[in-house]
Backbone as CSV, one residue per row, in Angstrom:
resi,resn,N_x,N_y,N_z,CA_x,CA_y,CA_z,C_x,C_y,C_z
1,UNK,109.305,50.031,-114.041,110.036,51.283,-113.955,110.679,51.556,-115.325
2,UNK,110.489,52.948,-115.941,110.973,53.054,-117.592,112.517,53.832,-117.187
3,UNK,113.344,54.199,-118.039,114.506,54.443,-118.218,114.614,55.335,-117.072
4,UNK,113.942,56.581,-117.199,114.459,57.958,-116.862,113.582,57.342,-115.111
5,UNK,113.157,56.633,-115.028,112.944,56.770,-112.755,114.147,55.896,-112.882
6,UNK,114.559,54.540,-113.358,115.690,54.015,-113.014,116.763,54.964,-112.943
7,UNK,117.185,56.173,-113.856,118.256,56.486,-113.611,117.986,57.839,-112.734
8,UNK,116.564,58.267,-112.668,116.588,58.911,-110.825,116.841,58.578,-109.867
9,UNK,116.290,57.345,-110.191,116.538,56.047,-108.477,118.265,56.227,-108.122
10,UNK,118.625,55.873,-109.314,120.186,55.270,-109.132,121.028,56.279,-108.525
11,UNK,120.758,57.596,-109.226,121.486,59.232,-108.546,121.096,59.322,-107.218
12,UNK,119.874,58.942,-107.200,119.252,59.228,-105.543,119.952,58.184,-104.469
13,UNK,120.029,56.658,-104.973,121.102,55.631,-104.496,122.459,56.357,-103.825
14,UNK,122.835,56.765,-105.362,124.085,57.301,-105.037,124.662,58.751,-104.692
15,UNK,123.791,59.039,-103.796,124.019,60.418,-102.989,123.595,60.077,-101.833
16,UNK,122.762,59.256,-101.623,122.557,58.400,-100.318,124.033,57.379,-99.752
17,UNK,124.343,57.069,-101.113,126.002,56.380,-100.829,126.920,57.438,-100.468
18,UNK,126.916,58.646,-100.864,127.862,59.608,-100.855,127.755,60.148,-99.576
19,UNK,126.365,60.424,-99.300,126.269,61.222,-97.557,125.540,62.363,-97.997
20,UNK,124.817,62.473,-99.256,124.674,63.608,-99.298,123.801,64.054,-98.888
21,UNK,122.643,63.357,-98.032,121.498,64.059,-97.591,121.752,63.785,-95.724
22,UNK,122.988,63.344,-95.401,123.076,63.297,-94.209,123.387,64.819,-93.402
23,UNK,122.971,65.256,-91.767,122.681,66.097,-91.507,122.289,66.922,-92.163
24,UNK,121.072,67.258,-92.754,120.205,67.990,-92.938,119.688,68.554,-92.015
25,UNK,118.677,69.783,-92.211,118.111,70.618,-91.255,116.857,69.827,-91.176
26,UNK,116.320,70.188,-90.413,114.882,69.611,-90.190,115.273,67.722,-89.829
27,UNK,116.209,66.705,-90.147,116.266,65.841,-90.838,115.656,65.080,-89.245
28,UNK,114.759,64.259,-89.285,114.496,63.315,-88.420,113.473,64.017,-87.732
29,UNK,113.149,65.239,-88.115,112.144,65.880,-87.412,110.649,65.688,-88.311
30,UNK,109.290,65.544,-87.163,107.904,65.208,-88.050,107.671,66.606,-88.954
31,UNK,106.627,66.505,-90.140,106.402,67.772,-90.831,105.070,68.286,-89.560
32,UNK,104.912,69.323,-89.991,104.197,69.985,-89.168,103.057,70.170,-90.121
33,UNK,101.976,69.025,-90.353,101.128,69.406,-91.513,99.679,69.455,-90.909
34,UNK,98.608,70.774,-91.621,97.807,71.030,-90.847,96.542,69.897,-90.999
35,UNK,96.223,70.049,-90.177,94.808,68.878,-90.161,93.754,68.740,-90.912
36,UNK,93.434,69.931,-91.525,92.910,69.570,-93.174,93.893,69.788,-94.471
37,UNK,93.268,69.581,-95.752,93.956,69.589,-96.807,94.253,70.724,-97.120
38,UNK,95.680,71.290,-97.413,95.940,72.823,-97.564,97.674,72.466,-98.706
39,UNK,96.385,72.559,-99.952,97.969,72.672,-100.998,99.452,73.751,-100.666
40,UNK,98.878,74.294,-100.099,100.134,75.427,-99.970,100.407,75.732,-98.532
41,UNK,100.645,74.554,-97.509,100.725,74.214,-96.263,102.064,74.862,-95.777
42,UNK,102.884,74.541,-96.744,104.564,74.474,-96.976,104.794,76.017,-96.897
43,UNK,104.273,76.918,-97.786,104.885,78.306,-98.217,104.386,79.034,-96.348
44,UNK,103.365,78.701,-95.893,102.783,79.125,-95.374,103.501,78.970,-94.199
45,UNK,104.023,77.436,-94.043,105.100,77.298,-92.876,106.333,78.230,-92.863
46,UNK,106.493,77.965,-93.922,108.346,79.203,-94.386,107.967,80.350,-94.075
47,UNK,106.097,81.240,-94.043,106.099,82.403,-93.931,105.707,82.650,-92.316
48,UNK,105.564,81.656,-91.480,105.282,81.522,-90.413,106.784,81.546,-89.555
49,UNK,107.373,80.907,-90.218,109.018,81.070,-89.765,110.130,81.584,-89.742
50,UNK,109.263,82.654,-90.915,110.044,83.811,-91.166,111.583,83.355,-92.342
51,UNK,111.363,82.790,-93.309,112.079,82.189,-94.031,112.353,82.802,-95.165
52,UNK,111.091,82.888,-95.703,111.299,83.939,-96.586,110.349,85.455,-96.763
53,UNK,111.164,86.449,-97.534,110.910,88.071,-97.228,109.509,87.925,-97.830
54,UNK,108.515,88.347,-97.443,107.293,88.681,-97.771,106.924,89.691,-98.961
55,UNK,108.151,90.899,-98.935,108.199,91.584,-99.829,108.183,90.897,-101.323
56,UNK,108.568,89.996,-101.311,109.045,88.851,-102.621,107.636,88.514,-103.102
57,UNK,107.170,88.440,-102.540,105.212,88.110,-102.792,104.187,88.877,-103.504
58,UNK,105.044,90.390,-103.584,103.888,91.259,-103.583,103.710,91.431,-104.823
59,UNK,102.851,91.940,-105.946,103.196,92.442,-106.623,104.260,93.555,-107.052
60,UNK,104.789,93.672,-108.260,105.793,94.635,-108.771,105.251,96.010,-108.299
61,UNK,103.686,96.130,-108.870,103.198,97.951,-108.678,103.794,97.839,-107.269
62,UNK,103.235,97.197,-106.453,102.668,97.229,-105.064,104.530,97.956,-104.508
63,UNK,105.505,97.312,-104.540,106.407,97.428,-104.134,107.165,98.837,-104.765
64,UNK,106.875,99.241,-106.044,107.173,100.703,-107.097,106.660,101.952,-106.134
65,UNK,105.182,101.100,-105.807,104.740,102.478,-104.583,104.983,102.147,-103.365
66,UNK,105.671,101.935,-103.218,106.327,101.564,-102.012,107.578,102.592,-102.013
67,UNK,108.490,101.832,-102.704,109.497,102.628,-102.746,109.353,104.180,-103.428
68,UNK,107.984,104.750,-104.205,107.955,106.177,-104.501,107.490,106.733,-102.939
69,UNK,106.957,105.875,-102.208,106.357,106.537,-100.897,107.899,107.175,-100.313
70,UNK,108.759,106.194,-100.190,109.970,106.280,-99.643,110.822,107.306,-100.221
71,UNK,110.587,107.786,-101.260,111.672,108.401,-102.413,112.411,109.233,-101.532
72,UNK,111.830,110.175,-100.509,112.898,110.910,-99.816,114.074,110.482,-99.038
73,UNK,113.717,109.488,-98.157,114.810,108.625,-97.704,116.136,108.221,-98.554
74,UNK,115.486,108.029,-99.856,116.330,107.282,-100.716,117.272,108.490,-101.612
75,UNK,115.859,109.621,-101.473,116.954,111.040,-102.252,118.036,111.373,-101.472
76,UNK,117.653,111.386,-100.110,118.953,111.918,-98.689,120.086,111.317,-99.009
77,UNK,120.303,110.017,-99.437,121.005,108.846,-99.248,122.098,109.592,-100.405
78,UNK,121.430,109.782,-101.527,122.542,109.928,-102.658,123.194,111.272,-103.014
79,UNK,124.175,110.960,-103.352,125.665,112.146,-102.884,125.335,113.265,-104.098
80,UNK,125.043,113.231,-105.177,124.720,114.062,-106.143,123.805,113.999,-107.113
81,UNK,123.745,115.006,-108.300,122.691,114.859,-109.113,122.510,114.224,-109.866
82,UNK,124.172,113.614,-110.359,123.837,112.545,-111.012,123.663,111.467,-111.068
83,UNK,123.817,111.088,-109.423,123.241,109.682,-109.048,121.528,110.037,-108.492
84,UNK,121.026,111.357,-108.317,119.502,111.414,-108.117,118.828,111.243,-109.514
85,UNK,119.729,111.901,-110.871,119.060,111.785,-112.201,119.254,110.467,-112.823
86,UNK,119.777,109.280,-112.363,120.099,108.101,-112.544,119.227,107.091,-111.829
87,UNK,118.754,107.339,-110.439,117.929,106.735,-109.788,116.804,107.248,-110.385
88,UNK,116.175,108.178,-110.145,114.892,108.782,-111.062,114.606,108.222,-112.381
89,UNK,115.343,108.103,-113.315,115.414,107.118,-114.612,115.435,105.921,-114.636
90,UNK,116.158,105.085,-113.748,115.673,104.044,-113.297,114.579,103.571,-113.053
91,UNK,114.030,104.421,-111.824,112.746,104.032,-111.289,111.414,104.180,-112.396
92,UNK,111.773,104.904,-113.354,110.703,105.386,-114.105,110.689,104.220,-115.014
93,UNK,111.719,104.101,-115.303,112.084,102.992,-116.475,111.582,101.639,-116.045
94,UNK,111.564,101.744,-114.603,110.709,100.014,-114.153,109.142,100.480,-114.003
95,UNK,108.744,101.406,-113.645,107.665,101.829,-113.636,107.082,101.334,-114.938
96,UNK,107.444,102.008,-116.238,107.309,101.688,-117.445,107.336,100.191,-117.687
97,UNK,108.257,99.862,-117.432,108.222,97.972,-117.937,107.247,97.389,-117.129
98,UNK,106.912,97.849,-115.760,105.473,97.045,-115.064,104.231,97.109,-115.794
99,UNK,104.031,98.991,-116.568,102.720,98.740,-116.944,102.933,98.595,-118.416
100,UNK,104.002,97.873,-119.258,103.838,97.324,-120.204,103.600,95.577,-119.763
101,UNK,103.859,95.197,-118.820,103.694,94.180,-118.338,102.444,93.332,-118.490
102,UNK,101.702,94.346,-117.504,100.229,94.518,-117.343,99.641,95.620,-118.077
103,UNK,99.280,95.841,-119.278,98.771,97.021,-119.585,97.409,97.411,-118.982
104,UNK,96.487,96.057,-118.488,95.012,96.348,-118.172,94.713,96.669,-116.456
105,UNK,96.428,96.779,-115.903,96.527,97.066,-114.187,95.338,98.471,-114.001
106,UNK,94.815,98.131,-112.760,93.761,98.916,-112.206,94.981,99.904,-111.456
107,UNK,95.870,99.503,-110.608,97.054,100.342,-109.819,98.088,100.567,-110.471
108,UNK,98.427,101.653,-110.371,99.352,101.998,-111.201,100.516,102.915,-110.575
109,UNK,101.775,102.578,-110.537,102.979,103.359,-109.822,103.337,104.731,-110.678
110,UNK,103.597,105.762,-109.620,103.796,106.894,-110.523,105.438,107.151,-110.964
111,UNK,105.368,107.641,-112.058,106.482,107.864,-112.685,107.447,108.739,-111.510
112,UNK,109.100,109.059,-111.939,109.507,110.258,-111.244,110.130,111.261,-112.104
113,UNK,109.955,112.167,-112.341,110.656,112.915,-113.281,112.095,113.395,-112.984
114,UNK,113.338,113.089,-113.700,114.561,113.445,-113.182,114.461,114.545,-112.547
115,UNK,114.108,115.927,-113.187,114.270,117.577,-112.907,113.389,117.153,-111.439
116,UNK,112.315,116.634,-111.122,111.422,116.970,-109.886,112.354,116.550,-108.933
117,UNK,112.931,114.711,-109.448,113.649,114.341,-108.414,114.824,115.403,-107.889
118,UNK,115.595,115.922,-108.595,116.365,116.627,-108.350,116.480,117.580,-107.672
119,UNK,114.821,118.544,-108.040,114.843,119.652,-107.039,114.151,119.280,-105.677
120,UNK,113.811,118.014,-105.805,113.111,117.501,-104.090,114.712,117.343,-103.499
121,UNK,115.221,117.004,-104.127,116.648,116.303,-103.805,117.625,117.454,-103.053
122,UNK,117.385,118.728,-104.304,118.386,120.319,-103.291,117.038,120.624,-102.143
123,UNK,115.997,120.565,-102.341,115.184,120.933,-100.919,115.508,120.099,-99.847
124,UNK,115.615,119.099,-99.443,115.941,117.858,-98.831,117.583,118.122,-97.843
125,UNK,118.435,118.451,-98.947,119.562,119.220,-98.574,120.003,120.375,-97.706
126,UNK,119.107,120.791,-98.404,118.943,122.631,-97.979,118.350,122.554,-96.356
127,UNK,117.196,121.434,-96.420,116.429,120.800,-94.993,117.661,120.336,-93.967
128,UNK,118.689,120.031,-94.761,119.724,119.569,-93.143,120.933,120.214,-93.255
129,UNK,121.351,121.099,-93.867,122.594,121.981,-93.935,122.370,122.941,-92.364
130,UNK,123.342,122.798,-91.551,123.452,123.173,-90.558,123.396,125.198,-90.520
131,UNK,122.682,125.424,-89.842,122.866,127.460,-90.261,123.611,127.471,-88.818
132,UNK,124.645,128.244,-89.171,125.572,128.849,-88.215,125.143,130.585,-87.749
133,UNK,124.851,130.512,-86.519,124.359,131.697,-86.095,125.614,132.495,-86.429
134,UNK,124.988,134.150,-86.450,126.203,134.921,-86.845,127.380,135.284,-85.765
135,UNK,126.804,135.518,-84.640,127.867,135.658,-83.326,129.068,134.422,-83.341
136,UNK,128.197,133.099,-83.769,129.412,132.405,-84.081,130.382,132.222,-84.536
137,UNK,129.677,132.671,-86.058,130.272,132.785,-87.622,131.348,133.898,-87.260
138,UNK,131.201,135.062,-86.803,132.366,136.274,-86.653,133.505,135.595,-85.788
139,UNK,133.392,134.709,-84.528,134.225,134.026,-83.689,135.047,133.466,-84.373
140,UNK,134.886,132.443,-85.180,135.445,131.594,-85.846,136.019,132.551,-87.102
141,UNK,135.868,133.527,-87.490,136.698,134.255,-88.532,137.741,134.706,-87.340
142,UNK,137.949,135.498,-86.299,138.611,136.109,-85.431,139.719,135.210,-84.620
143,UNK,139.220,133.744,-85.195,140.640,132.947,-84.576,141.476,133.008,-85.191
144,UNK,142.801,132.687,-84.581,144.070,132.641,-85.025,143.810,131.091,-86.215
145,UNK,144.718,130.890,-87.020,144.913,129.483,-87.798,145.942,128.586,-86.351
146,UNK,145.348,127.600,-86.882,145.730,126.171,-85.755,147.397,126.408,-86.133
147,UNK,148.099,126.517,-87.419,148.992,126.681,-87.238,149.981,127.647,-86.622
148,UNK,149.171,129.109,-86.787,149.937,129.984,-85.679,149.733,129.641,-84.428
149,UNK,148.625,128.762,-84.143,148.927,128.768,-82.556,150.096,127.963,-82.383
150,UNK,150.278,126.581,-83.312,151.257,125.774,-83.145,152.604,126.368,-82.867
151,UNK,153.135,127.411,-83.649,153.834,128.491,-83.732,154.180,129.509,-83.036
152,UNK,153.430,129.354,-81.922,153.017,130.733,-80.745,153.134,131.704,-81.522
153,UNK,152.480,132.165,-83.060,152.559,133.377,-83.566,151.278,133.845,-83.044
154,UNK,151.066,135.446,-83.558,149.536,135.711,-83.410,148.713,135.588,-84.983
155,UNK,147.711,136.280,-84.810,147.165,136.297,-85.898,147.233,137.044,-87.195
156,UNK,148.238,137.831,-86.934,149.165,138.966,-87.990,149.435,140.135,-87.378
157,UNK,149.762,140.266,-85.873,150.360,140.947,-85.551,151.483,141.005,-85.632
158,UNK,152.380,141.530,-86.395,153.954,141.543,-86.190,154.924,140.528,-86.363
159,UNK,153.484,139.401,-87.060,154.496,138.261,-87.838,154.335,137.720,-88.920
């Protein structure tokens, strides 16, 4: 045994002295290994068990168009233009660093242009702004203020 396993051994000794591998997960339980030879038995178990996100796997493009598929969801979400012209620059800006990455990628994520994002962004808006019918709209001008009622005044009659 040369220097550097003796002084692995010895750390490993002494974390075994310490407790440090006591209750563990899995600990005393058999591996679950498949019946032929499969180098990557392990990742395959964690993805069987739901351990780790799958998304983590994919390629960069793969996930860029992903999230441009999504872009509307993500435009709804944000409160103004300058967090839609900030996300849009962002996204473009990773777009960009993927295919400097890979310059010879066959798939390729599409850019977003701030101004487009933006005006998908007031259409999107404009899509859930509530329209108040007009019979309503006149009702609600014709009430008294909450405070004259508080007041038992009227609505400017004679007070």
């Amino acid at each position: 045994m040369n220097r550097e396993e003796a002084r692995v051994q010895g750390e490993i000794e002494q974390a075994i002295a310490r407790g440090d591998f006591d209750d563990l997960p899995g600990a005393g339980k058999p591996l679950k290994l498949p019946s032929t030879h499969d180098p990557d038995w392990w990742i395959k178990q964690r993805l069987d068990e739901e351990d780790v996100d799958r998304d983590a796997l994919l390629p960069v493009v793969v996930l860029l168009r992903r999230e441009h598929e999504q872009r509307d969801d993500t435009l709804r979400e944000l409160p103004d233009e300058q967090s839609v012209r900030e996300y849009a620059e962002d996204f473009t800006r990773r777009v960009r660093e993927d295919r400097a990455a890979s310059p010879m990628a066959r798939m390729l994520a599409p850019e977003m242009p701030a101004d487009a994002a933006v005006e998908r962004w007031r259409e999107l808006r404009a899509e859930e702004e509530p329209v108040i019918p007009a019979p309503v709209a006149e009702v609600a001008a014709r009430r008294r203020p909450w405070w004259r009622r508080l007041l038992g005044g009227s609505s400017g009659e004679g007070a």
